[in-house]
Structures are given as C-alpha cells and as structure tokens.
GUTOR-601482 format. One record per residue (C-alpha): residue number from 1; x, y, z; residue in three letters. Coordinates in steps of 0.02 Angstrom, whole numbers, plus 50000, padded with zeros to 5 digits. Layout:
<sites>
[site NUM; [X; Y; Z]; ALA],
...
</sites>
This chain:
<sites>
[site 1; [50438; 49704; 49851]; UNK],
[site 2; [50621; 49715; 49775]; UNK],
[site 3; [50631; 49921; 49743]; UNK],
[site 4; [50631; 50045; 49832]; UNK],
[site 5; [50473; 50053; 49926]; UNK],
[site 6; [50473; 50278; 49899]; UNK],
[site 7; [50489; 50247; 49696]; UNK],
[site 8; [50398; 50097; 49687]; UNK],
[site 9; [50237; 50172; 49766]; UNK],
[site 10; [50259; 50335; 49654]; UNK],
[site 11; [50280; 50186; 49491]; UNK],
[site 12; [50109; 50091; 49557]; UNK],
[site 13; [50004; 50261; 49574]; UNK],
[site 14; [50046; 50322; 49411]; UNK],
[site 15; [50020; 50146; 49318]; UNK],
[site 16; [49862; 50137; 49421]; UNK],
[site 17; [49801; 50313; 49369]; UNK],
[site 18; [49753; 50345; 49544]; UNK],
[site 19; [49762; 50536; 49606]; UNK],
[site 20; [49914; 50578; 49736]; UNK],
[site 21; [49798; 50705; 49862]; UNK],
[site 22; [49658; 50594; 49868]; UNK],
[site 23; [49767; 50428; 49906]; UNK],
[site 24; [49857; 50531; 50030]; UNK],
[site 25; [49705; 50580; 50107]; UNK],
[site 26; [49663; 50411; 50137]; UNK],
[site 27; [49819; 50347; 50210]; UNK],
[site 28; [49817; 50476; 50339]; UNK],
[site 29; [49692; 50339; 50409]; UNK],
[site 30; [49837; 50249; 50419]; UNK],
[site 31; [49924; 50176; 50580]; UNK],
[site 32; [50091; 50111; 50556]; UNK],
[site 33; [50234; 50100; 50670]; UNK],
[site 34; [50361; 50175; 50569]; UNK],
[site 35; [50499; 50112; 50678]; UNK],
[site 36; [50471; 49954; 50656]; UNK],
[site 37; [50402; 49970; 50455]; UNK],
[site 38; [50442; 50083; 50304]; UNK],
[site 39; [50289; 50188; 50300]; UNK],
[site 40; [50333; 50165; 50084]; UNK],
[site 41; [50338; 49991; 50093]; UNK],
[site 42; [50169; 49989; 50167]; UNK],
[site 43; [50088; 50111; 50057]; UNK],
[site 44; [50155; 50012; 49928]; UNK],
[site 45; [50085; 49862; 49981]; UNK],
[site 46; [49910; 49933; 50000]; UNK],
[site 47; [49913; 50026; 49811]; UNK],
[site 48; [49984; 49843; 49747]; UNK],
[site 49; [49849; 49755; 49818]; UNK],
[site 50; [49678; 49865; 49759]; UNK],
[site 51; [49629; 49837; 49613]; UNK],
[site 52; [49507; 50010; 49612]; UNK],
[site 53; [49554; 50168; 49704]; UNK],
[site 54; [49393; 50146; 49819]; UNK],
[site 55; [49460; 49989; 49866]; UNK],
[site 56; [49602; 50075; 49965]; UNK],
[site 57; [49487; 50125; 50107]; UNK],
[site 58; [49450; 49937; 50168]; UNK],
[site 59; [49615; 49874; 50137]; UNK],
[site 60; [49703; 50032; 50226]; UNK],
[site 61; [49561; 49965; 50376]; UNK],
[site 62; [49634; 49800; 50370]; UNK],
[site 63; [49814; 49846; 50372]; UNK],
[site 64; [49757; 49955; 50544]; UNK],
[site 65; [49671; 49774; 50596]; UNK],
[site 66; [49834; 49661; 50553]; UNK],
[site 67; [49980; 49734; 50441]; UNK],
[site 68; [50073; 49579; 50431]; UNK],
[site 69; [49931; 49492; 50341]; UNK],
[site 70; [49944; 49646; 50198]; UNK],
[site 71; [50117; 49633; 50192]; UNK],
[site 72; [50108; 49451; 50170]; UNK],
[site 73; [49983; 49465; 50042]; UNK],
[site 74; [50052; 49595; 49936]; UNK],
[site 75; [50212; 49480; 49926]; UNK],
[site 76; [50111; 49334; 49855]; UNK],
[site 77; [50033; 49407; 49737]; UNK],
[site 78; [50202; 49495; 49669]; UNK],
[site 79; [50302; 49315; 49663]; UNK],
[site 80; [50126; 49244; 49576]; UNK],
[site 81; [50126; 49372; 49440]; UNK],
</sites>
C-alpha cells in the first residue's frame, strides 16, 4: 500500500460506500500494536480486503488472530490488480 495509509483508508471507504460510524464501530474490536504498526495502514488493509461491509467483522477477527497474514494479503491482492 503506496499512499498514505490515513487518505488511502478515507479513498477505500468512500469508493466502497461503506458508512464511517459503523466501520469505526467495528474496528474498535480491533487490537493492534500501534507502536509497532500504523493503526491506518491496518484499517486500510482490512477495508481493501472485504469485499461487503459485513465482511469486516471476520477479517478484523483474523487480523486480532495473525496481522501479518492481513497485511500480507492485502499486499497481494494490490500488486495482482
């Protein structure tokens, strides 16, 4: 993920359609060590790789289970598209 992570996660919401409070309400289900990870970057990661809003849930549980492996992903699939 090239941009910056902030703007980039406000760009994928919007193109998405998804709704700001209810997204944020979800990542506060979020655990991220923000010391060692841009919170943005994360977020970003998450948005990029649902393809519906309910999605975010599972992959926001998976990211809690093994964050490397959503990072990872996300980056894939943006160099495959």
């Amino acid at each position: 993920m090239r941009k910056d992570p902030e703007k980039f996660y406000f760009e994928l919401l919007t193109d998405k359609n998804y709704h700001l409070k209810t997204v944020e309400i979800k990542f506060k289900k979020l655990n991220v060590d923000t010391s060692k990870y841009n919170l943005f970057q994360v977020k970003s990661a998450i948005i990029y790789l649902s393809r519906f809003e309910n999605e975010i849930d599972s992959i926001i549980n998976e990211a809690n289970n093994d964050l490397l492996s959503i990072l990872n992903a996300a980056t894939v699939k943006e160099e495959r598209s």
